[in-house]
N, C-alpha and C positions, 0 to 999 in steps of 0.2 A: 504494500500500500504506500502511496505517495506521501511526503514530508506535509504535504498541502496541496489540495484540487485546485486551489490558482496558479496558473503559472502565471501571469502576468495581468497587469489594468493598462489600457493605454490612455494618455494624454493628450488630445490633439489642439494644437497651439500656434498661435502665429508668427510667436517667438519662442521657437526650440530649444536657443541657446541663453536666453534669460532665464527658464522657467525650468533646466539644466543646472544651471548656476545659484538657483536659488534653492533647491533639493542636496547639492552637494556642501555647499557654504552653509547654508540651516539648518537643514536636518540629518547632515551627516552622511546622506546617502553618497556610493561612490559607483563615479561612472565606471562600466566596466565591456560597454558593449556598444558600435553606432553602425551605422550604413547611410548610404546614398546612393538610392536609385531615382529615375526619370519623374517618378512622381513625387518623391518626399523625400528626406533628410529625416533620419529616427538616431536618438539616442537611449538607450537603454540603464537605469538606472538601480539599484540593489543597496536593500541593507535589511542581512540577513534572507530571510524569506519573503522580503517584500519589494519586488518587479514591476516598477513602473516605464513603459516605454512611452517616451516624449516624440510623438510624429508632427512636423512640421511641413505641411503640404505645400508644394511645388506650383498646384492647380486652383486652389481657392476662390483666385480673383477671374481666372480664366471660365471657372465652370459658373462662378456667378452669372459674369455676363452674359452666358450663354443658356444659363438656364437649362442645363442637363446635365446627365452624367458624362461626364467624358473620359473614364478610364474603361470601358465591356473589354477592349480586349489589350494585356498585360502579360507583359512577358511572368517566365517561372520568376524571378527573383524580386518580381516588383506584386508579388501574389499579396503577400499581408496588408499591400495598401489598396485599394481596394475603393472604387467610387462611394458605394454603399459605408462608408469607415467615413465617407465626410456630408455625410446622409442630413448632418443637423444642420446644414445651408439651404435644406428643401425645407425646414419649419415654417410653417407660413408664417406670419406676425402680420395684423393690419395697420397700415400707415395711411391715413387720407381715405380709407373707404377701400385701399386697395390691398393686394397679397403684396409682399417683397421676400426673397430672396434672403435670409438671414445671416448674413458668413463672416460677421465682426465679431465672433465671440471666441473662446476659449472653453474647452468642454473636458469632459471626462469619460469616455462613451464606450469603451471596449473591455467586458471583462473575462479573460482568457483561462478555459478550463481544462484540465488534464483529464481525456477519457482513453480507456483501455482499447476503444472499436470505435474509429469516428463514422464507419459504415451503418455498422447498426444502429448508432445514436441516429443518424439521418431520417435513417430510416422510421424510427417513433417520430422523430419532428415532422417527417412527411404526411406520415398517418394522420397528424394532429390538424395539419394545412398551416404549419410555419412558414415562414419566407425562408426560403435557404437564398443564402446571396451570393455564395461562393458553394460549389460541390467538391466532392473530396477528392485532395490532391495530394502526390506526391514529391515530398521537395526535398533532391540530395544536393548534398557539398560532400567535399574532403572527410567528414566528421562522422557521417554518417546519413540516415533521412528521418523527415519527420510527416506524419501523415496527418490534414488538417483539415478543415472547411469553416463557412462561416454563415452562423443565422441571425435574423435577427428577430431581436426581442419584441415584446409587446409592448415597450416602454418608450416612449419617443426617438430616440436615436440611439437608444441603446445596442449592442450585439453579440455575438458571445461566439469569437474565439474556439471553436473545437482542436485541439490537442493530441496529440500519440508521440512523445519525442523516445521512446524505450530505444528505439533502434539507434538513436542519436547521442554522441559524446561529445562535440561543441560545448562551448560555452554558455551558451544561449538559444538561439536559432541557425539554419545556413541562411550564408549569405549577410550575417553581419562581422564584422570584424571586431575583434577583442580592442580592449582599449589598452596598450602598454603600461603596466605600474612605474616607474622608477623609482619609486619608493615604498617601499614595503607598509611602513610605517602606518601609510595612509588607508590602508586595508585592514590592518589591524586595528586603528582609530575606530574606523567605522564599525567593528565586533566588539568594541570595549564596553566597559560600565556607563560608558558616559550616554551618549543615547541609543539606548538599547530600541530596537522597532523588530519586532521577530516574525509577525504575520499578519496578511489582513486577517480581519476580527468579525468585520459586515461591511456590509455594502448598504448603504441608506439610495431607495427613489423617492424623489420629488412625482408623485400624480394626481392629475386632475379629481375635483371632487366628486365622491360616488363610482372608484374606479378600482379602488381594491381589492375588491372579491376580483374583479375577471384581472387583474393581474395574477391574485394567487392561484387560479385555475389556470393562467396559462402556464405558470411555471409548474405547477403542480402535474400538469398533461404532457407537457412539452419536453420537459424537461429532468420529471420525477423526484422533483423538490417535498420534501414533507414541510405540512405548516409544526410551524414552532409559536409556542405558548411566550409571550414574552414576561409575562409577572402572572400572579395568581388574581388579580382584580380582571383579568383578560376574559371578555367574552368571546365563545368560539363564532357567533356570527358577526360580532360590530367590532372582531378586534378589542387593543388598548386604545379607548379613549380619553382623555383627557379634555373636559369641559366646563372650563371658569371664566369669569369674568374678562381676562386676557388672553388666554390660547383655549384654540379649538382644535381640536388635533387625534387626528384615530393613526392605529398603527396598527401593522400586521406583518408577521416575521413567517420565513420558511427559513430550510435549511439543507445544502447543500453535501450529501457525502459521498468520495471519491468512491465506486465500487471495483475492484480489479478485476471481474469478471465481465460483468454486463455494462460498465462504462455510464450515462449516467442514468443513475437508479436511484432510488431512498434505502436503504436498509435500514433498519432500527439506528436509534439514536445509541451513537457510543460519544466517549469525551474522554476519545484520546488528540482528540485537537486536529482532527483531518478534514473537517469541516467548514466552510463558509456557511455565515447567515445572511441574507434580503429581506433588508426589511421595508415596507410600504408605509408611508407618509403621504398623509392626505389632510387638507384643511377641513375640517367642520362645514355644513352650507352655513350661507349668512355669516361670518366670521368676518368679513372687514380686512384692512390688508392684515397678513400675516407673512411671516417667512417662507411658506410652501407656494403663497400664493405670489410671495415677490421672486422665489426663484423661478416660478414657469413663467413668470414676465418677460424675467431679464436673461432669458436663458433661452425661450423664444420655444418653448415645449415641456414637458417631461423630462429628466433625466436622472442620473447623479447626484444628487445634493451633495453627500456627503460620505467618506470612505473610513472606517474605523481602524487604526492599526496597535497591533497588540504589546505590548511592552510588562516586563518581568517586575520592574521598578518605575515608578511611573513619577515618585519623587525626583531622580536624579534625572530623568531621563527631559520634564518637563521645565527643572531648572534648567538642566544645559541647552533644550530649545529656545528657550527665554534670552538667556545670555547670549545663545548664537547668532538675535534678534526676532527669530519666532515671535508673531504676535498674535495673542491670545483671546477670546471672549472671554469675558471677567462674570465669575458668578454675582448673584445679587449680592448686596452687601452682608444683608442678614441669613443667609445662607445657614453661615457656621453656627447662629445664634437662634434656630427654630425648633422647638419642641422636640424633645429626643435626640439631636443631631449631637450635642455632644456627648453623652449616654453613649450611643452609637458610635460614635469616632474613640471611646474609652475602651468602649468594649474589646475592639480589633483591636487594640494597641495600638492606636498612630494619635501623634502627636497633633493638635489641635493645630497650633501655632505654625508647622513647618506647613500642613496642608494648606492652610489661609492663604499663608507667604505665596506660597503655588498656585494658588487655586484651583484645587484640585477639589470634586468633588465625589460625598463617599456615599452607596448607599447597599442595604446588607438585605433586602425586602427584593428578590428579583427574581426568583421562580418559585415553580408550584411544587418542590422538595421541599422532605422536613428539613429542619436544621440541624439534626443528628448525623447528616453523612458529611464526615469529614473532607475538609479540601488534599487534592492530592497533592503528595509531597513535592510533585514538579513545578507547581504553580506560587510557590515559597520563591522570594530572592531573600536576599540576605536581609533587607530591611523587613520583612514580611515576616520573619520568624517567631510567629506567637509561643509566648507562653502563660501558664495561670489560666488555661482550657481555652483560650483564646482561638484554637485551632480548626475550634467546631464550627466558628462562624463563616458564613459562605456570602460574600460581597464583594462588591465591583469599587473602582475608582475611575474618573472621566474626566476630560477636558477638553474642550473644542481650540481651533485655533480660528481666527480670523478668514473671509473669504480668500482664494490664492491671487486669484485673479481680478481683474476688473470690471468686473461686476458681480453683486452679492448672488453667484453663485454659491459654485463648491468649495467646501472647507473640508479636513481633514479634523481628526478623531483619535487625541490619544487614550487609550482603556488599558487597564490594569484587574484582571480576572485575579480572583481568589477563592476557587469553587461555584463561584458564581456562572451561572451558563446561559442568565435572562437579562433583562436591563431593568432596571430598578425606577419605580415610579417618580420617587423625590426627584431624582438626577432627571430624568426627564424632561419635567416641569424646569427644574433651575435650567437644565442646558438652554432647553428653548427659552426660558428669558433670561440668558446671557447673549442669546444671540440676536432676538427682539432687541436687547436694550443696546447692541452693537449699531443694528441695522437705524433705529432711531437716532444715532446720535452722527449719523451719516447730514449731510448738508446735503440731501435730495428730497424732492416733492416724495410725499407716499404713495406706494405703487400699489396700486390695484388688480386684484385676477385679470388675466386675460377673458376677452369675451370670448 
């Protein structure tokens, strides 16, 4: 069984090499992998188990004005880019009454899975009436071959990458080229205590209101995703909702696990961590702007919101983001100081004071297990070492950071698991108004749902 069913998310960006530079400079990540083919310029990005490929298109302005796709036919080596991979310039948006062409943004849209038989995976998508957008191809180098294709999702520009790299010992894919180290040092940086990133953790969409359930069906048909329960207040038809006076907000999680045999299946839930979770974000009707409703705005559809990534230590790991200039959504003020919360933060053993500093947010309330089953020992870093029965408690730690790009799209998600396998309702609530109270204090007019 695979280390992790993603192999990769991809970035697609108008500036490859700022948004390159600002993953290796911030968060540590080290280039280790690029190409240049006729349609794009891709750099490839890692730290640890987490592969993000930065694709900067060649064609953007070309296929605007032309208003169609203009890559049907591509050679073998230019296969992963792929018209349909810049699909989120077909979005309509209306301007003056009329459709436009969408193609000034920065998105998040590719998430790449590891299956055993990309044949027969096809083949349930076909059953279902998926869009396949690429069929299955064979792609050798020097290194080896990789067998692949590509669908896409039910989610605005979303696509998903099918995978077989077993026959393959490259680095990465054929046909990119390794990045030279010259210094060791810098490889070894990027695997230290300092910011520790080990895995994606989930995948957050942004979708239209009323759209959840036939998301969770299609991934559930398509794909063989099982729905996952995200807290114990979770209804199995409405989802988690959350509905106050300030956010409106339903959510609905599945969960993605590698199978070796059948390629992608559900099998019973295990938590040995081979897993991806999808989770579904949806506004409330009648809610007024919100964050779901201002990323489909300014995003110009559906997508991505947000990407969650896993870390052992979440204290060091979101001070050295900070320091490295990482900028953060700040919890509410009163966060630390609400009903049980310091009770809560005593219990686990962490110190009040250094969370604050961080703002890191803690919450121990997040799935539908007793609180008898201990956390397992892997999920311990050295700061995490309970004692005084402290060990029995199963909680999460979170922090959002600021949008990446230029517009309040997608942000990134650092989490810190400790037995915990749900997301927890308090954190929830706070994230989204840390990020509410981000977005307000922005100097633009309030955005509105799209119509």
């Amino acid at each position: 069984m695979e280390a992790d069913c993603v192999h990769h998310i991809e970035i697609l960006t108008r500036d490859g090499e700022a948004v390159t530079r600002e993953f290796v400079s911030k968060y540590n990540f080290v280039l280790f992998a690029k190409r240049s083919c006729s349609l794009a310029n891709q750099w490839v990005l890692k730290s640890r188990n987490v592969i993000f490929v930065v694709t900067q298109s060649k064609l953007l302005n070309h296929a605007s004005q032309n208003n169609k796709k203009t890559c049907d036919f591509i050679s073998t080596d230019d296969f992963y880019v792929v018209s349909t991979e810049l699909e989120y310039k077909g979005t309509q948006t209306k301007e003056n009454g009329s459709s436009k062409i969408y193609d000034e943004i920065d998105t998040v849209n590719n998430v790449a899975l590891k299956v055993k038989n990309v044949g027969s995976c096809l083949q349930r998508l076909k059953a279902c009436g998926a869009t396949i957008l690429k069929k299955e191809t064979k792609i050798v180098d020097n290194f080896g071959e990789v067998d692949l294709a590509i669908v896409k999702s039910c989610v605005g520009n979303v696509i998903h990458t099918l995978l077989n790299c077993d026959k393959y010992k490259g680095a990465f894919l054929p046909y990119f080229d390794t990045v030279p180290t010259k210094d060791v040092h810098l490889i070894e940086k990027a695997e230290s205590e300092t910011v520790n990133l080990t895995h994606f953790d989930h995948v957050t969409f942004a979708c239209e209101v009323g759209t959840s359930s036939a998301v969770l069906q299609w991934y559930e048909d398509c794909l063989g995703l099982t729905r996952f329960f995200m807290n114990s207040d979770e209804d199995a038809d409405d989802g988690f909702v959350i509905n106050t006076t300030d956010i409106g907000l339903r959510l609905k999680a599945m969960e993605y696990w590698h199978c070796a045999e059948i390629g992608i299946t559900a099998p019973q839930q295990s938590k040995d961590g081979n897993g991806i979770k999808f989770v579904i974000a949806e506004a409330l009707p009648d809610q007024g702007p919100n964050q779901v409703a201002t990323f489909l705005t300014e995003h110009g559809g559906p997508g991505i919101q947000h990407i969650g990534l896993h870390t052992p230590d979440i204290v060091t790991t979101v001070s050295c983001l900070m320091t490295s200039g990482v900028e953060f959504a700040e919890p509410p003020y009163t966060y630390y100081t609400e009903v049980g919360k310091l009770e809560d933060i005593k219990q686990i053993g962490q110190c009040v004071a250094i969370l604050e500093t961080n703002g890191i947010l803690v919450d121990m309330e997040v799935d539908r297990e007793t609180d008898s089953e201990e956390i397992p020992s892997e999920t311990h870093s050295q700061d995490q070492t309970e004692t005084d029965g402290h060990s029995s408690k199963k909680y999460l730690m979170q922090k959002f950071t600021k949008p990446l790009f230029d517009r309040n799209t997608f942000f990134l998600e650092v989490i810190h698991r400790c037995g915990a396998t749900g997301f927890g309702s308090g954190n929830i609530t706070a994230l989204w108004r840390s990020v509410q109270a981000y977005m307000s204090s922005q100097q633009k007019p309030p955005v509105t749902a799209a119509s």
